[in-house]
N, C-alpha and C positions, 0 to 999 in steps of 0.2 A: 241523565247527566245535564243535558241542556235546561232542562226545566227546572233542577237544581239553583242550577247560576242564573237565571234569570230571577228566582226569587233572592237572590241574593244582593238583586241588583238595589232591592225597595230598602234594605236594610241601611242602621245610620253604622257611619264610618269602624265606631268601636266592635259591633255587632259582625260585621264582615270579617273583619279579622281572625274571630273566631270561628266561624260559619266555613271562610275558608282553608283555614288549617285542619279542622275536623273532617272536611272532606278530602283531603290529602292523604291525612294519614289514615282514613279509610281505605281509598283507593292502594294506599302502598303495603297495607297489609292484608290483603285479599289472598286468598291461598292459591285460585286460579288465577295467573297474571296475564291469563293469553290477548284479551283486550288491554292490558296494560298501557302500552305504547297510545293506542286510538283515545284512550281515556286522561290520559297527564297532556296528548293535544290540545285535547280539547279545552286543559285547565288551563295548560298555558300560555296558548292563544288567545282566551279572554282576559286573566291579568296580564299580561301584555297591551295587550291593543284595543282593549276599551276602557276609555278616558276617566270612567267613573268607578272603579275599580282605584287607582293611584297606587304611587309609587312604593310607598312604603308596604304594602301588600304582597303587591306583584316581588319585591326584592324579598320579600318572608318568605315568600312561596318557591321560589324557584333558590332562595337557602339550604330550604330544607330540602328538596329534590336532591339538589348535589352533596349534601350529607347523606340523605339515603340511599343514593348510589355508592357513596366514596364506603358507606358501611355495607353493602352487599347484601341491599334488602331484597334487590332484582338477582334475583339467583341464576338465571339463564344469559349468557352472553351476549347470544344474537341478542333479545329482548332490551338487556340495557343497551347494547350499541346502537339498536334503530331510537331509545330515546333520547340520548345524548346527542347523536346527530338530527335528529327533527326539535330538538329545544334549541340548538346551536341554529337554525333552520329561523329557528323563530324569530329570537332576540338578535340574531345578530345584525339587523339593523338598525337597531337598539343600543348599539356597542355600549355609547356613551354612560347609558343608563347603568347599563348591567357587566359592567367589565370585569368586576372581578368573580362573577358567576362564569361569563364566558372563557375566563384562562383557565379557571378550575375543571370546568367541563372539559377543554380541551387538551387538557391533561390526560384526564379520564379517558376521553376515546384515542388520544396517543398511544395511552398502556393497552388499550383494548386491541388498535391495530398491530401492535409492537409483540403482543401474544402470539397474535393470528400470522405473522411474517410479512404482513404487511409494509415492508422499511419504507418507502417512498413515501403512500401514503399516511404514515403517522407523522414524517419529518417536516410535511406541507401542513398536516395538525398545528404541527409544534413553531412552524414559520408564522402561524396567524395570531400568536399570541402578543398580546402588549407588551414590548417588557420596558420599554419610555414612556407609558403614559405619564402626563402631568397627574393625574387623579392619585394612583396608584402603581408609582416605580418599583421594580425589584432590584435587590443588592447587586450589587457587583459581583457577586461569588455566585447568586444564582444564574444572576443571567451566563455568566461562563457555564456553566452547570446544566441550563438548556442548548447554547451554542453548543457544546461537545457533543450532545446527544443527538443532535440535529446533524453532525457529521457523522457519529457511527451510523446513523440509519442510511445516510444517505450512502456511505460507503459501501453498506449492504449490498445493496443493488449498484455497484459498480457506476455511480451517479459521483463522477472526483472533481467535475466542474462546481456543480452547486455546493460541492462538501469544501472544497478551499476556500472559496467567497467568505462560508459563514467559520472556516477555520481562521480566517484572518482575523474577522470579527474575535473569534474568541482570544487571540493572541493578545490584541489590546486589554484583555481581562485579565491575563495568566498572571500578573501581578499582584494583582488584589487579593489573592487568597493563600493562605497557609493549610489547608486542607490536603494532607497529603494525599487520601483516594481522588481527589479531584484535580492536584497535578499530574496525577500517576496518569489519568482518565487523560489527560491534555497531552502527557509526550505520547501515548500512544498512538493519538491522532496525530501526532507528527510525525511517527512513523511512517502512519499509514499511508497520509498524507502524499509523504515525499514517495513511497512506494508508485502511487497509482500516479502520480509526475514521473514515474519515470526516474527521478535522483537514486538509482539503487544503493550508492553507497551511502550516505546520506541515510539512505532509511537501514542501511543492515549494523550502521554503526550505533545507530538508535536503539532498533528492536535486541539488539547485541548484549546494551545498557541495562536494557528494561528487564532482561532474560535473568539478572542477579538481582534484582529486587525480592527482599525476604516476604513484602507484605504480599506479593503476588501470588495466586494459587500454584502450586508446580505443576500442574497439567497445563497450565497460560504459557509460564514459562520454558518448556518446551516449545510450546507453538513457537513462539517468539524466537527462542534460537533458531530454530528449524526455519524460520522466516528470513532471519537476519544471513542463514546461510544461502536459499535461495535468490536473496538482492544479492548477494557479493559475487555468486556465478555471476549473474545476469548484468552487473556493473560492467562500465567501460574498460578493458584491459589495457594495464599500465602500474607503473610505483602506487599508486593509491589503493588497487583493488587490491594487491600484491601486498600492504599492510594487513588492508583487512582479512584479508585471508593468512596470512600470518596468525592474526589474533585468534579468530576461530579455530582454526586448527590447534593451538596450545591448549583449548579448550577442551578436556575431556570428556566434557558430556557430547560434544557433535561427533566425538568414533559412534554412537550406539542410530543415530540417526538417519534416515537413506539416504539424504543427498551426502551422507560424508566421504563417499567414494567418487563422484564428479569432483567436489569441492578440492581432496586433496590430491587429482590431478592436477586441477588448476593451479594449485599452490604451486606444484611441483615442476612446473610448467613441462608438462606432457598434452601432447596431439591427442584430442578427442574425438572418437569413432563414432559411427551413425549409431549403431545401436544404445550404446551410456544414452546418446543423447536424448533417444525415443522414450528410456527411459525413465531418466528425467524431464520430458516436457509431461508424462499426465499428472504430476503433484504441483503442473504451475497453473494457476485463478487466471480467467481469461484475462484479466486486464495486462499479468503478462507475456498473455500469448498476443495483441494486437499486433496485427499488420501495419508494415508502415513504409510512407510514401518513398520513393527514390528522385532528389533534386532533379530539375533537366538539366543541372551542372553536374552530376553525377551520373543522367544516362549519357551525357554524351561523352565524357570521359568514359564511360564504362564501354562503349561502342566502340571507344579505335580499338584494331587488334595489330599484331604485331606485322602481318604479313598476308598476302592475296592466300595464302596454304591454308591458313588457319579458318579462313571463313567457310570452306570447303571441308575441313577436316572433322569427322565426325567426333571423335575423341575430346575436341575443344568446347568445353561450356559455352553453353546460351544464359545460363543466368547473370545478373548484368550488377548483382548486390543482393544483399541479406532482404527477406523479403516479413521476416519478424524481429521483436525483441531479443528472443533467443537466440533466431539466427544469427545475428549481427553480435549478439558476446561471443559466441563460440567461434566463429570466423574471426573477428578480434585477439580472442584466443590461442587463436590457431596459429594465424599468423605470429604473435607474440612467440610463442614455443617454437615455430619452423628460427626464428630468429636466435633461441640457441642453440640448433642443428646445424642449423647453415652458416657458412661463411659467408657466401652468398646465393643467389637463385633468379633463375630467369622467371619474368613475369608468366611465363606460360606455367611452367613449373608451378609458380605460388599458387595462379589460377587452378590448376588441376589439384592442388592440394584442397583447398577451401571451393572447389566448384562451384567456379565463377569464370566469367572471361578472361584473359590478362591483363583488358584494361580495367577491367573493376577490381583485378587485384594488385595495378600500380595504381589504381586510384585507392585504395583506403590502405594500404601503406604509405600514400604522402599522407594521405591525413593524419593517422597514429604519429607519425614524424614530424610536421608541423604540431600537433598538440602534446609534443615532448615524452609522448606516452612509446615509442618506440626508437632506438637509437640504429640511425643507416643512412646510408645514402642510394639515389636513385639515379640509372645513369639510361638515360632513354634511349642516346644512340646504339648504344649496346643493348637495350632492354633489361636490364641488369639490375636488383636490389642488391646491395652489399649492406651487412650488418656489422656492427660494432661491435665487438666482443672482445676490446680489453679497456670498456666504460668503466665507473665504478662500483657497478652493480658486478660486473663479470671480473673484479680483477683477483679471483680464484683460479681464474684459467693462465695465468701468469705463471703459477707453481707449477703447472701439471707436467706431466714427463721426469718427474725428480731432479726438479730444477732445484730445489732448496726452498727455503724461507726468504721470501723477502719483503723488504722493509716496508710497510704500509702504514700510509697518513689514514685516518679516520677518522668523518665527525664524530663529536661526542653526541650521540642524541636522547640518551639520558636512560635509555631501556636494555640495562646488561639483559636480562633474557634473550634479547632480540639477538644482542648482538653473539651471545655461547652459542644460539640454534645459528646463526649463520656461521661460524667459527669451526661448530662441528660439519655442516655441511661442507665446507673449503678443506678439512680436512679430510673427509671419504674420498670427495672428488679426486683431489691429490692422490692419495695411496691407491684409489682404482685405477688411474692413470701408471701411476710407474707399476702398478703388478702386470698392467696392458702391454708399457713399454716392453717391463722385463721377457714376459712370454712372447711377445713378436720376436726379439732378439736372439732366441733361443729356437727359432723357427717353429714355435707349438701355436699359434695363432697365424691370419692369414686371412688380408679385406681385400675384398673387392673394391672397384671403383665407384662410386656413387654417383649418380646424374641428376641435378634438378633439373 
């Protein structure tokens, strides 16, 4: 081989050209390729980096390389991956020279890693490519087209810091193109996106969207629901998630799905039990199971307790807050729902309810209540939560006891569906209430006291 290229060396300009193309496609149509790799080194190492060789050669040559990779002349994997990375090896000090061999190649070994599950290392592939050179710019439409890929890889691997970066990047692109698989490709990533941020609602009203697109595979769009229903659990509890869970539930394809029995407690605002819960945490993706920090504004609120008894009292939680994602909706949750049970409830009470101290459960009942997501008030010398329940969320409970009909103002907010499913809701509540009335009355029913 060596001794090859060094007579090649004597040859004039025209002569090498062909001299060296001959021995290319010699080498690439060999039937044993096992020295392959050691042999296209050794070619491409000297049109590279011997001066007497030039340019116009060295660029013919290492053409046609990545034509006969891009056609599948190297029939073995490994084998084309170790020559794409040791040719990448070569030129790439070279960039300037050889740029548009080098994007093409790195292309190539992207899909090779992208095969192999590789996600990380294909998206740092796909990170080294030019896509602003002065020499040779790519469109607008591609380059959005690499940035989106470069996020679902990096998504793979649960990598959501480097995937925003280059997802913002692509946001500046989302304009330029009318390709509709390549917008489709872009809200997805904005699902995902806002998923692994943490924005659950944000991402389940997305994934929600994306779940009626016709052009999409119907096995996607299952996931996609089933995804969209998982953010809405996992969303902060209040009127917004209470939409969206509205929505889904109307939705008949999530009855056939597993989360649709958490989902339409939540709706329904029903107290969730450890075991649902266990449940549903093995269908959630680590990112939403992360662990997550508690302020030193929130241990030390979560620290007072009500009284010298309680510190002593085995019965009283030591947890001091949610110590996950999940835990923190469900406790959210929970509290939400204790809120249309109760009238009111002592902080020990909430505590034991959501097992937690009772100052970490009068500390994230001010918060829900400062961020409008919970209606009460908080009375600390009493230790006392009182809730709201004739808001106008609850002015259902206004009828109950066979008080009649009465007169209600309502916005118009534009969704009659919305508004029959809560009409017929107001009207069960009602007639369960006076059949309750009537048999108490009649001495065939008979409550206890209740104590929070």
């Amino acid at each position: 081989m060596e001794g090859k290229l060094a007579q090649f060396a004597t040859l004039n300009q025209k002569d090498k050209v062909a001299a060296y193309q001959a021995l290319f496609n010699e080498l690439i149509s060999r039937e044993d390729q096992t020295n392959l790799p050691a042999d296209i080194h050794t070619l491409v190492d000297n049109v590279v980096n011997q001066e007497s060789v030039g340019l116009v050669i060295s660029r013919l040559i290492l053409s046609e390389l990545v034509k006969a990779l891009s056609e599948g002349k190297v029939k073995n994997t490994e084998l084309k991956k170790a020559i794409v990375q040791d040719t990448l090896d070569i030129i790439q000090p070279r960039v300037v020279s050889y740029e548009e061999q080098i994007n093409t190649l790195r292309f190539q070994l992207a899909n090779i890693l992208e095969e192999a599950e590789e996600w990380s290392e294909a998206a740092r592939v796909l990170m080294g490519i030019s896509l602003d050179s002065g020499q040779r710019a790519l469109p607008d439409q591609e380059k959005l087209q690499v940035y989106i890929r470069i996020v679902r890889l990096l998504l793979e691997d649960e990598d959501s810091v480097q995937a925003e970066r280059f997802y913002n990047r692509a946001a500046l692109l989302a304009h330029t193109t009318t390709d509709k698989e390549t917008l489709l490709s872009f809200k997805l990533c904005q699902a995902r996106i806002s998923d692994y941020s943490r924005k659950f609602l944000e991402a389940a009203s997305r994934y929600h969207e994306l779940s009626w697109v016709p052009e999409i595979d119907e096995d996607e769009r299952s996931h996609m629901l089933s995804a969209a229903m998982t953010c809405a659990v996992l969303a902060p509890a209040g009127p917004n998630r209470s939409r969206v869970l509205a929505s889904l539930c109307r939705d008949e394809r999530t009855q056939e799905l597993p989360s649709f029995k958490i989902m339409e407690k939540m709706f329904r605002d029903r107290i969730l039990r450890s075991n649902e819960i266990k449940e549903f945490e093995g269908t959630l993706k680590p990112h939403q199971l992360a662990r997550i920090e508690i302020s030193n504004n929130d241990r030390l609120a979560a620290s007072v307790v009500a009284d010298d008894d309680e510190v002593h009292d085995p019965t009283v939680s030591t947890r001091k807050g949610p110590s996950t994602v999940l835990d923190r909706a469900v406790m959210e949750h929970n509290l939400l729902a204790s809120s249309k049970v109760y009238n009111n409830i002592t902080f020990r009470g909430l505590g034991a309810l959501l097992d937690v101290t009772p100052g970490a459960a009068e500390n994230m009942a001010r918060k829900m209540i400062e961020q409008g997501r919970l209606k009460g008030t908080i009375d600390q010398v009493e230790k006392l939560i009182s809730f709201e329940v004739m808001g106008e969320e609850d002015d259902a409970q206004g009828k109950a006891g066979g008080l009649g009909d009465v007169e209600q103002v309502e916005e118009d907010t534009g969704a009659p569906f919305t508004k029959r499913w809560d009409m017929q809701i107001r009207i069960t509540a009602a007639n369960v209430e006076s059949i309750v009335q009537h048999l108490t009355e009649k001495g065939l029913v008979s409550f206890g006291t209740i104590q929070a």
